[in-house]
C-alpha positions as CSV (number, residue, x, y, z in Angstrom):
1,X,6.0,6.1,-3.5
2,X,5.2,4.4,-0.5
3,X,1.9,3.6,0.7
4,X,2.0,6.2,3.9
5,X,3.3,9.0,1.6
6,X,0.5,8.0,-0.7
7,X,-2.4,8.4,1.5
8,X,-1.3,11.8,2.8
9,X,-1.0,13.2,-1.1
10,X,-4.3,11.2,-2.1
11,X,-6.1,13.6,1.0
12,X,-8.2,10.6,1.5
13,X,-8.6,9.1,5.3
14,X,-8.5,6.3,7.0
15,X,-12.2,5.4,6.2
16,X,-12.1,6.3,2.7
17,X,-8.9,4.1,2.1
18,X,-11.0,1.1,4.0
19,X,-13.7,1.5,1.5
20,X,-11.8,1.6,-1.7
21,X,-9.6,-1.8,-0.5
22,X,-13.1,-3.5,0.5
23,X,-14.6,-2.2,-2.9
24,X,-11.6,-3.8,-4.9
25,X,-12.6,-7.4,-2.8
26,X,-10.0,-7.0,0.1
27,X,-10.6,-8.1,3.8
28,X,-8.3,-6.1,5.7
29,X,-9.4,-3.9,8.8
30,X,-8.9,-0.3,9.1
31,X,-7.5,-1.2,12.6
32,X,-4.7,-3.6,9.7
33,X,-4.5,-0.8,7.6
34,X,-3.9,1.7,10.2
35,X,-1.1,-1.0,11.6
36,X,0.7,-1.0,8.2
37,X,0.5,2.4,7.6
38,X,2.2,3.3,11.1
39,X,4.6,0.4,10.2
40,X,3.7,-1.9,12.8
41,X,2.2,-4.6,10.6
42,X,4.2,-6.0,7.7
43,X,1.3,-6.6,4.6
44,X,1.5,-9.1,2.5
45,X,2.6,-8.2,-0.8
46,X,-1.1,-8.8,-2.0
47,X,-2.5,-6.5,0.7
48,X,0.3,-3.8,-0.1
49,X,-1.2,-4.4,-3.9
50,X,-4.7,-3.4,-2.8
51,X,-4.1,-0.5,-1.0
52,X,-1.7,1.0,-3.5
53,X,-4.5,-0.2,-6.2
54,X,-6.9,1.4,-4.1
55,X,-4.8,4.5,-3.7
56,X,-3.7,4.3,-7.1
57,X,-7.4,4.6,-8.7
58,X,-8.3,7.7,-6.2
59,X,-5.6,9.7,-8.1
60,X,-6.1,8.2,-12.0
61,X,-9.8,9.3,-11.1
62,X,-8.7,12.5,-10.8
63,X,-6.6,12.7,-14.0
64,X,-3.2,12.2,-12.3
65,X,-0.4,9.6,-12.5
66,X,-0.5,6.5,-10.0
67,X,2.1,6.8,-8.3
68,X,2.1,4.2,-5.5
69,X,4.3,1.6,-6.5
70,X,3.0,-2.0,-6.0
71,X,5.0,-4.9,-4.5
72,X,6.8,-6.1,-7.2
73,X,8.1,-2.4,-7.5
74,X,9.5,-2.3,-4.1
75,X,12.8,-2.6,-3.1
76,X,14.1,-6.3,-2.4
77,X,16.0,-6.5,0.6
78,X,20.0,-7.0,0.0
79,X,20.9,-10.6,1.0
80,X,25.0,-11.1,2.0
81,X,27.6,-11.8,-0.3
82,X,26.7,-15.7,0.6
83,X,23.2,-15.4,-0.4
84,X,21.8,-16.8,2.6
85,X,19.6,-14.7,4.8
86,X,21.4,-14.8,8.0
């Protein structure tokens, strides 16, 4: 699950999902948060970590799964048949 999708089961908002990041040590904005969400700001895999994190312990608190996958379960992008990026 992806991060937008996540928030809108989790039921928290915007200034809930700000707290939890900032409780688990990260510095990102809710202005940066609401970029990434909307997809106009690509995180860095370690700020897409602490929002699913933070995400992630809103629904284990509440008995359920986490199901907000974290970077390293994301899909990678497919490089050519060369291998090189371009």
């Amino acid at each position: 699950m992806v991060l937008r999708a996540g928030l809108a089961l989790s039921e928290l908002d915007l200034a809930e999902l700000w707290a939890a990041q900032a409780g688990l040590g990260g510095m990102l904005t809710r202005d940066e948060i609401e970029a990434t969400l909307c997809g106009m700001r690509e995180p860095t895999a370690y700020e897409h970590d602490l929002l699913a994190q933070a995400l992630n312990d809103h629904f284990t608190e509440r008995g359920q799964n986490h199901p907000v996958a974290y970077s390293d379960g994301l899909d990678d992008p497919v490089l050519p048949p060369n291998g090189s990026g371009a």
